[in-house]
N, CA, C and O atoms as a GROMACS GRO file, in nm:
protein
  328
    1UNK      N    1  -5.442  -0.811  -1.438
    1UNK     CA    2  -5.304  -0.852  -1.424
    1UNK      C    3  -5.241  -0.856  -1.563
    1UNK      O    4  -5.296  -0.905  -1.662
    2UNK      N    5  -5.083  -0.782  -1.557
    2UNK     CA    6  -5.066  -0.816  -1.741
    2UNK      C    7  -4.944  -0.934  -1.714
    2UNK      O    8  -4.898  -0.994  -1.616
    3UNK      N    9  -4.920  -0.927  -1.869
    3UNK     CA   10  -4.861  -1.036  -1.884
    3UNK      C   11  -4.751  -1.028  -1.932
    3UNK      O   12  -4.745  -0.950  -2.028
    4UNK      N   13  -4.647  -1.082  -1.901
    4UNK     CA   14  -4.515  -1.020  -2.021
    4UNK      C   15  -4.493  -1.069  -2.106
    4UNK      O   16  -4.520  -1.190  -2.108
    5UNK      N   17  -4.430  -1.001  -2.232
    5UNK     CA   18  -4.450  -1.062  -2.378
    5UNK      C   19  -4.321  -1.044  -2.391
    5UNK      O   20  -4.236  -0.997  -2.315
    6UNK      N   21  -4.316  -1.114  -2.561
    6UNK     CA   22  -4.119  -1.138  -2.564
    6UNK      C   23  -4.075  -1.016  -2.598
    6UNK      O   24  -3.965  -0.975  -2.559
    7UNK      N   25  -4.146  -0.954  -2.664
    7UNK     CA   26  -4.078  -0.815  -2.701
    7UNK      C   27  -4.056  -0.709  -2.575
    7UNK      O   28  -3.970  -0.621  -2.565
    8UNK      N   29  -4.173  -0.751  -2.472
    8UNK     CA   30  -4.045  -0.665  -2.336
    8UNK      C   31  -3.994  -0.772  -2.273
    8UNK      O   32  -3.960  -0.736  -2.160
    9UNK      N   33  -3.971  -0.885  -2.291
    9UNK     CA   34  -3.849  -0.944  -2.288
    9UNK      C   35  -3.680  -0.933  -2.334
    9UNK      O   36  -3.572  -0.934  -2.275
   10UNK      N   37  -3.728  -0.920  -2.474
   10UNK     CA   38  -3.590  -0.861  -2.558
   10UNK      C   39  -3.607  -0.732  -2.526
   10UNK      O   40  -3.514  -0.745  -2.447
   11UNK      N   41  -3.630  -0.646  -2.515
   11UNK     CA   42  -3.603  -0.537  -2.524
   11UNK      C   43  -3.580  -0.487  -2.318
   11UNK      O   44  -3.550  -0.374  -2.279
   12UNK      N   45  -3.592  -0.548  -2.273
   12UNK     CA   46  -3.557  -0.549  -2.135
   12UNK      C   47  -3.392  -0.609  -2.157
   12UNK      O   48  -3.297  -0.548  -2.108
   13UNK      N   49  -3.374  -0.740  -2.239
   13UNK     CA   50  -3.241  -0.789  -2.238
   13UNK      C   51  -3.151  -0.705  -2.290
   13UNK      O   52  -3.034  -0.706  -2.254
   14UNK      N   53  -3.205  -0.615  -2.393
   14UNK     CA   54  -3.140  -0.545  -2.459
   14UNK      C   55  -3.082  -0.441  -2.378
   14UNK      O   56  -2.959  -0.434  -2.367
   15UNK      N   57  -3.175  -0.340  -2.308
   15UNK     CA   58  -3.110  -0.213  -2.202
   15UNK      C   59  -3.018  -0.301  -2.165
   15UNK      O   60  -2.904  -0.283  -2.209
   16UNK      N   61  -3.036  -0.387  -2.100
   16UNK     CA   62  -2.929  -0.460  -1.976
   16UNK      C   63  -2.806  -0.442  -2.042
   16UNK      O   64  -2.733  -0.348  -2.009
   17UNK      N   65  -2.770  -0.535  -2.149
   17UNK     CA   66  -2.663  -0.523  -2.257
   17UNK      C   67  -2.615  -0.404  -2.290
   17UNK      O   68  -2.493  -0.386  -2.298
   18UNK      N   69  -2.688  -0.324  -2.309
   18UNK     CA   70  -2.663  -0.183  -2.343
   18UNK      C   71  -2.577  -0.147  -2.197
   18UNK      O   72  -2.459  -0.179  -2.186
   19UNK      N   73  -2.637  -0.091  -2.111
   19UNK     CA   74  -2.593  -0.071  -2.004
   19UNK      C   75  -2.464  -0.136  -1.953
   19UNK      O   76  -2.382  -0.060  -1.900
   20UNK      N   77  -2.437  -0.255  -1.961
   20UNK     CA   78  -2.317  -0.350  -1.950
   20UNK      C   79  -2.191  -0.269  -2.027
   20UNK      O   80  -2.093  -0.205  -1.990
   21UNK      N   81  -2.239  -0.299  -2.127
   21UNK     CA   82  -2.110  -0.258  -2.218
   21UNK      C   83  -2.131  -0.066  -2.209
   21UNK      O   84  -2.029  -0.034  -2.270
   22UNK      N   85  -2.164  -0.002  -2.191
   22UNK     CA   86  -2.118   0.119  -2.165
   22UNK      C   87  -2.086   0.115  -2.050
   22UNK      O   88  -1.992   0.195  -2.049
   23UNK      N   89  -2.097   0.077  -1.947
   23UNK     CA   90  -2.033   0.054  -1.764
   23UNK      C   91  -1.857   0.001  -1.805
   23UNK      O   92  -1.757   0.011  -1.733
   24UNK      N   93  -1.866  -0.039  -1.901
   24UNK     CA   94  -1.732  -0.144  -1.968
   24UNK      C   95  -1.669  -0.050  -1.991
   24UNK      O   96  -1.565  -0.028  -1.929
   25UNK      N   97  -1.721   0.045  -2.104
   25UNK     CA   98  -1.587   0.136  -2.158
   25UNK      C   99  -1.550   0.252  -2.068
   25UNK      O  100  -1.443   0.314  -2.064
   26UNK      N  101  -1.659   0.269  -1.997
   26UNK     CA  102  -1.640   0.378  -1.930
   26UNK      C  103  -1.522   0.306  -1.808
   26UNK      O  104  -1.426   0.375  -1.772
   27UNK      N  105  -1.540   0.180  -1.757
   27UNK     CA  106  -1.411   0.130  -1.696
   27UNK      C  107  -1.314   0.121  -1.758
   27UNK      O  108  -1.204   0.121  -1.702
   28UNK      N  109  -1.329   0.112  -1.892
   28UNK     CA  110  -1.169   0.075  -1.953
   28UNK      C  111  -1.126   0.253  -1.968
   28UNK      O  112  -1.007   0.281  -1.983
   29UNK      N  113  -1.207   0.341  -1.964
   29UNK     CA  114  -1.161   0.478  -1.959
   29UNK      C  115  -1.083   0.535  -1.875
   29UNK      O  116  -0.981   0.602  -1.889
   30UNK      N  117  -1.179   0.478  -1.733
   30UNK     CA  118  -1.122   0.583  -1.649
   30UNK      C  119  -1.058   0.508  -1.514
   30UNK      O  120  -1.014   0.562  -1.412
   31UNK      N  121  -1.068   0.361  -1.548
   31UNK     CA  122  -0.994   0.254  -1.426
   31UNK      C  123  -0.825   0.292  -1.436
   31UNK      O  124  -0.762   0.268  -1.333
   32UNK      N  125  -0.772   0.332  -1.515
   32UNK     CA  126  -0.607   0.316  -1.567
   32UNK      C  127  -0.593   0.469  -1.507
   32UNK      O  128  -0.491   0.486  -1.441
   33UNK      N  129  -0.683   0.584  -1.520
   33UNK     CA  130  -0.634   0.688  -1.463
   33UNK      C  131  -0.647   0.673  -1.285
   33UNK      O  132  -0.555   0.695  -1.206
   34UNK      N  133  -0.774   0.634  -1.253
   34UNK     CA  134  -0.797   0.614  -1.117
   34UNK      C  135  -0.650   0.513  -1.032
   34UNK      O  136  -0.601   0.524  -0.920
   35UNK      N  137  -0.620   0.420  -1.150
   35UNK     CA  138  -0.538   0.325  -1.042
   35UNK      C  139  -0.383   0.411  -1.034
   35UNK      O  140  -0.300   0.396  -0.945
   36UNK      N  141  -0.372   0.510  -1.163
   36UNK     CA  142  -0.231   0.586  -1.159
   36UNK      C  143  -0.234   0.705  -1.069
   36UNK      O  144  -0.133   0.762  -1.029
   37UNK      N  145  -0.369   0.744  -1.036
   37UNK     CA  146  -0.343   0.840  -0.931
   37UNK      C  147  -0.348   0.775  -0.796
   37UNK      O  148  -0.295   0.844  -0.709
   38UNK      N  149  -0.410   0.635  -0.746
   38UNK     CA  150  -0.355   0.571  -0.642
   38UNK      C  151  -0.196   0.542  -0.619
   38UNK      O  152  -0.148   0.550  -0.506
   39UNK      N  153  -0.142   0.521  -0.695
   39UNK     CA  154  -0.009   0.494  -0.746
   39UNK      C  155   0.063   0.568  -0.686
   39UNK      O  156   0.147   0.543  -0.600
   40UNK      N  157   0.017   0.711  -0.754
   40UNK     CA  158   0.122   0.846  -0.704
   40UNK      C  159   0.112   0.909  -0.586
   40UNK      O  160   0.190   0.991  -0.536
   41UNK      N  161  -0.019   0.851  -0.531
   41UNK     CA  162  -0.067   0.930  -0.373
   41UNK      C  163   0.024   0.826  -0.312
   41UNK      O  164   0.119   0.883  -0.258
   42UNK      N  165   0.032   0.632  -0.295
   42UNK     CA  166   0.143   0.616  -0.230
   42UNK      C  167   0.240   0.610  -0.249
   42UNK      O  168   0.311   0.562  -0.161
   43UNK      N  169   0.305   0.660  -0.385
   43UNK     CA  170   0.399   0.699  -0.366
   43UNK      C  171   0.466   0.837  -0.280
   43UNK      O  172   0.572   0.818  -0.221
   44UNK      N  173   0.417   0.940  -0.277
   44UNK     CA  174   0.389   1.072  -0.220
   44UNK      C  175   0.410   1.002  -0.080
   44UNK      O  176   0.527   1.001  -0.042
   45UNK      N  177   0.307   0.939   0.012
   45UNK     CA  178   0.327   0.932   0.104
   45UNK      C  179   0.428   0.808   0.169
   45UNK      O  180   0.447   0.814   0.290
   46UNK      N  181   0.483   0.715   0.105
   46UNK     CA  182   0.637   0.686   0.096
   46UNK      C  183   0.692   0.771   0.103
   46UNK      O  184   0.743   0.787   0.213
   47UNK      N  185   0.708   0.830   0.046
   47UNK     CA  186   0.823   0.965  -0.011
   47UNK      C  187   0.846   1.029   0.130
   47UNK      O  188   0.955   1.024   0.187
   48UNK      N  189   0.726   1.096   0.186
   48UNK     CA  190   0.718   1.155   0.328
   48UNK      C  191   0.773   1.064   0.438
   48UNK      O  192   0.847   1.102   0.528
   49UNK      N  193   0.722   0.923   0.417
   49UNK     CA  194   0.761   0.874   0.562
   49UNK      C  195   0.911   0.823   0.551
   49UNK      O  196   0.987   0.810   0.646
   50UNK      N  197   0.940   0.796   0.411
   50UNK     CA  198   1.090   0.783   0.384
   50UNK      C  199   1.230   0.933   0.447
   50UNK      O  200   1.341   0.917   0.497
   51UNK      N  201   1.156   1.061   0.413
   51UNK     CA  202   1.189   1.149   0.441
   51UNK      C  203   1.247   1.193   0.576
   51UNK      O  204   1.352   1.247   0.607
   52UNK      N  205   1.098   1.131   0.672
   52UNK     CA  206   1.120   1.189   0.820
   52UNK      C  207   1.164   1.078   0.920
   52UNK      O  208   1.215   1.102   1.030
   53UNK      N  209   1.134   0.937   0.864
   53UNK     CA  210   1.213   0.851   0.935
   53UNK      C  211   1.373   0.897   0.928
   53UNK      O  212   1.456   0.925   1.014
   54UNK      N  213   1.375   0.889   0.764
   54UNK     CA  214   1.552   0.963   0.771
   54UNK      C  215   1.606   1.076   0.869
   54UNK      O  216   1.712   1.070   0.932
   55UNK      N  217   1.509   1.184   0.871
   55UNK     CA  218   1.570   1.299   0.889
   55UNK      C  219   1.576   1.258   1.098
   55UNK      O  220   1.669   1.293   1.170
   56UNK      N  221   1.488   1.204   1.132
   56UNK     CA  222   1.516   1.181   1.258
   56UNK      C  223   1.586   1.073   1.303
   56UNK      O  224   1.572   1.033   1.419
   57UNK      N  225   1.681   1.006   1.202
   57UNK     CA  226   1.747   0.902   1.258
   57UNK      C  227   1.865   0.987   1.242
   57UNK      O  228   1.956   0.978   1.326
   58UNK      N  229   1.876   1.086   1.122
   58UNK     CA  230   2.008   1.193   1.165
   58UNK      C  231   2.022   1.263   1.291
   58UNK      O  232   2.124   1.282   1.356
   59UNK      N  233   1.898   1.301   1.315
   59UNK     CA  234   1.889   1.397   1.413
   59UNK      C  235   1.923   1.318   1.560
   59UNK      O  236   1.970   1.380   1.655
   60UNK      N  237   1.884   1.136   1.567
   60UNK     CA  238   1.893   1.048   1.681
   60UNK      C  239   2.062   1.095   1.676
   60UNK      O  240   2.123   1.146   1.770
   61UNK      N  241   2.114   1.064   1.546
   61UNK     CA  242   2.286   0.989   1.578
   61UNK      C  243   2.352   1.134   1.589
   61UNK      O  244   2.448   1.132   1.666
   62UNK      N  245   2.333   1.229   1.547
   62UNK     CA  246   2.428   1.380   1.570
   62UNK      C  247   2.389   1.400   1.773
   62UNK      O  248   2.470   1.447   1.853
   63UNK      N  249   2.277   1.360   1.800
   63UNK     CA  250   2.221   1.415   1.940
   63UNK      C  251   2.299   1.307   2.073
   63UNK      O  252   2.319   1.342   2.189
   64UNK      N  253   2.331   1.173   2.014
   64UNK     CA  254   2.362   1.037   2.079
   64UNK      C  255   2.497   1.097   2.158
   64UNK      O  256   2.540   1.209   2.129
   65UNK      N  257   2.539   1.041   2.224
   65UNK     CA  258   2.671   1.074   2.296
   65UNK      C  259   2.738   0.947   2.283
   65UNK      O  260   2.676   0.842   2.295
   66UNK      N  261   2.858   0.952   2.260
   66UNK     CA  262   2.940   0.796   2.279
   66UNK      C  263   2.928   0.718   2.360
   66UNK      O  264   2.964   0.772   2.464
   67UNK      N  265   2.893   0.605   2.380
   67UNK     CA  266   2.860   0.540   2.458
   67UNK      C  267   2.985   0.497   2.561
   67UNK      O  268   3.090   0.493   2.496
   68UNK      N  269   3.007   0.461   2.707
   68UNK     CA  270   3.118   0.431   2.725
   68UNK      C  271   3.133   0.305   2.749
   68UNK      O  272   3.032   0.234   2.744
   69UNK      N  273   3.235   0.257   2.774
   69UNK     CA  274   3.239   0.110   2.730
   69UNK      C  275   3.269   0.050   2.901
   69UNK      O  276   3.352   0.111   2.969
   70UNK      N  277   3.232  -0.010   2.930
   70UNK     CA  278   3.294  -0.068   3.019
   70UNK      C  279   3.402  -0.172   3.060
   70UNK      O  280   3.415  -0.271   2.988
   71UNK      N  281   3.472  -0.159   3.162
   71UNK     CA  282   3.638  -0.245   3.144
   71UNK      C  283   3.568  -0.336   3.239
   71UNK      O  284   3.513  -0.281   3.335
   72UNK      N  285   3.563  -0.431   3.232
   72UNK     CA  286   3.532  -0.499   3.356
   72UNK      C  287   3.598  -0.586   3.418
   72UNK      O  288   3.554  -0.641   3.520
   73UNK      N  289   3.758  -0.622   3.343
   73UNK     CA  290   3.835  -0.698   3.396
   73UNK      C  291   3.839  -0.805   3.251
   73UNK      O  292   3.779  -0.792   3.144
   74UNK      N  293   3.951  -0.929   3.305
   74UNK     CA  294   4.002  -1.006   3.201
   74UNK      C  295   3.917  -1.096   3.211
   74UNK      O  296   3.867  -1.108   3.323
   75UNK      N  297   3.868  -1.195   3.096
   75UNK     CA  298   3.798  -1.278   3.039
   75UNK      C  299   3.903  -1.448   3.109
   75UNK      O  300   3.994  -1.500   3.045
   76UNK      N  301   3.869  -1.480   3.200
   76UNK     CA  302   3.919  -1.599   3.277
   76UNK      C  303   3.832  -1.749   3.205
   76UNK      O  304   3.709  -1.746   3.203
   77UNK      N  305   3.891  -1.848   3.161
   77UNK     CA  306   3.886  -1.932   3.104
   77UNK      C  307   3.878  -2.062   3.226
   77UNK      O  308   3.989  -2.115   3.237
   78UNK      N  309   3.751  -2.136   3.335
   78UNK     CA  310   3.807  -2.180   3.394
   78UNK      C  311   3.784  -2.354   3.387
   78UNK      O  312   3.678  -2.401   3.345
   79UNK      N  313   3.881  -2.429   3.425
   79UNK     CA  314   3.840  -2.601   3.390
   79UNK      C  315   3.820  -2.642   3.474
   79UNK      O  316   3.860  -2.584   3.575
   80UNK      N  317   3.752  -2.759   3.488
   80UNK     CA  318   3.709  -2.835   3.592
   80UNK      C  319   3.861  -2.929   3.611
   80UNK      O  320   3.938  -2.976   3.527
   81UNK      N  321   3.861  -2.931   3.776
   81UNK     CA  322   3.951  -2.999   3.838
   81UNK      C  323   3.850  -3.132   3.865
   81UNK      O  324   3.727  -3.129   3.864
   82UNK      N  325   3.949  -3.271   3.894
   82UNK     CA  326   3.906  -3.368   3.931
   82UNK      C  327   3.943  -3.435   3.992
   82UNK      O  328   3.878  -3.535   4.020
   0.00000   0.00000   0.00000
């Protein structure tokens, strides 16, 4: 059975560290591009649903017909007798 000694102790702590901080820069590299191309994809697809909601609410009100109104007689106001 072996035994562990401090020097693969430190030097186990050490990769770790190592590893840490390069996982680090490589986030501070490439997190700011990743989150700007999330950015622009919803924007893009805003853009689209902004587009076709519009274009079919033109297309609802040019297609609509006037509505007609109905007369239904005069608005009678009535009080109680007593």
């Amino acid at each position: 059975m072996q035994e562990a000694s401090i020097g693969s102790l430190i030097e186990d702590i050490f990769v770790i560290l190592i590893i840490y901080y390069v996982i680090k820069f490589v986030m501070q590299l490439f997190l700011p591009l990743m989150a700007r191309k999330v950015v622009e994809k919803a924007n893009e697809q805003f853009q689209q649903q902004y587009q076709q909601n519009n274009h079919s609410q033109t297309q609802n009100k040019q297609s609509e017909k006037p509505k007609e109104t109905k007369n239904v007689g005069e608005y009678i106001d009535y009080e109680e007798v007593e």
